[in-house]
N, C-alpha and C positions, 0 to 999 in steps of 0.2 A: 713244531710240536716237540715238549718235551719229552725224553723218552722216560718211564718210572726205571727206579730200579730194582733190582728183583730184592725179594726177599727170602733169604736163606735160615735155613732150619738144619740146627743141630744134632744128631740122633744117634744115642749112647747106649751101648749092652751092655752094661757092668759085669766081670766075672773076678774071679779070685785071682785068677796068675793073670791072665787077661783079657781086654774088652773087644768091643768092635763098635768104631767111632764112623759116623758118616755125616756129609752133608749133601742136603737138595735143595734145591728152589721150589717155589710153594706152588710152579707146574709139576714139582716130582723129577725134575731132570736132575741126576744124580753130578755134583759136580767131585766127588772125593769120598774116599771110603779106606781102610784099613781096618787091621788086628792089630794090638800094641799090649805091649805090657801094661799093668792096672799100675806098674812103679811108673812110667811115661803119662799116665793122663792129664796130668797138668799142664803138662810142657807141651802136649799136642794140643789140648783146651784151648791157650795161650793164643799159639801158633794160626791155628784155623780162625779164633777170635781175629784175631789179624787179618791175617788173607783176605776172610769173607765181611769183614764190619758185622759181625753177629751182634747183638741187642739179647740182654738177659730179660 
């Protein structure tokens, strides 16, 4: 049996000086989360895009 793989979801607070970025899997189990500056969000976008194979 193959096993699926999960499907991860990206979830963004946008603020002025800065965000709060996280990601979970679509049971909710939280795999990563921070506060960044709103000047880092791309580079983190990037970054976790990586990590997790996220799909826009």
């Amino acid at each position: 049996m193959t096993k699926k793989k999960p499907l991860f979801i990206l979830g963004f607070d946008p603020g002025r000086d800065k965000c709060g970025i996280a990601v979970i899997s679509e049971d909710g189990k939280l795999y990563y989360h921070a506060v960044i500056t709103s000047y880092d969000v791309v580079r983190e976008v990037n970054f976790l895009y990586k990590k997790f194979f996220l799909k826009y």
